[in-house]
Wavefront OBJ file of the C-alpha trace (Angstrom):
o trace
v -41.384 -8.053 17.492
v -38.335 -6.981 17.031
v -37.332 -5.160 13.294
v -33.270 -6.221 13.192
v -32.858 -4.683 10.267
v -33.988 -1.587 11.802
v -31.916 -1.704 15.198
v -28.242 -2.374 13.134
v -29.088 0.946 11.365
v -29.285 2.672 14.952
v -26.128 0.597 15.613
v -23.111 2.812 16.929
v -19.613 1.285 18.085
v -19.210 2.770 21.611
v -15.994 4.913 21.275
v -13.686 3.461 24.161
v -14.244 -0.084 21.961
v -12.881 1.917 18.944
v -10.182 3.780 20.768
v -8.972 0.215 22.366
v -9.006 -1.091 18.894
v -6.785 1.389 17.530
v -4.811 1.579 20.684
v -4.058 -2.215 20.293
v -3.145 -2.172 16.704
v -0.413 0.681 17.188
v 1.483 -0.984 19.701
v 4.183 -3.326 18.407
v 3.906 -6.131 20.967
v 6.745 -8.978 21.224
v 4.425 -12.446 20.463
v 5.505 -16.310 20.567
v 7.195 -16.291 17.333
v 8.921 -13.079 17.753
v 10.715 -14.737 20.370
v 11.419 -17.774 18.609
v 13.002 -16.217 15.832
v 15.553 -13.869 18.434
v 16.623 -17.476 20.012
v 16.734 -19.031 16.653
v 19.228 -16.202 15.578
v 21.325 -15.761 18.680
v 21.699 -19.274 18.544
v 22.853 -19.581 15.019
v 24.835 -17.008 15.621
v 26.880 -17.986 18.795
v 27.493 -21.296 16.743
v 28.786 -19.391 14.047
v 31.190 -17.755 16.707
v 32.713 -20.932 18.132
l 1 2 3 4 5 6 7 8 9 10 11 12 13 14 15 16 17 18 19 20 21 22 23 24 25 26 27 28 29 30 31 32 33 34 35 36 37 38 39 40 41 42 43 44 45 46 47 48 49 50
């Protein structure tokens, strides 16, 4: 049978999985709301204008 305990001691993140991981979290990516917000503004703002 098989001793889990024993296997997620021999457990070792494979190292592209980490370096995505990290690679992911450094980038500043543009999302949904990001957008939102930019329209939101420019809108409020060329209102403001007229």
């Amino acid at each position: 049978m098989i001793d889990f305990e024993e296997e997620l001691k021999k457990y070792e993140p494979a190292i592209e999985v980490e370096q995505a991981e990290d690679d992911i979290k450094a980038r500043d990516l543009t999302d949904l709301t990001d957008l939102l917000v930019n329209i939101s503004a420019q809108n409020v703002q060329n209102n403001v204008a007229k």
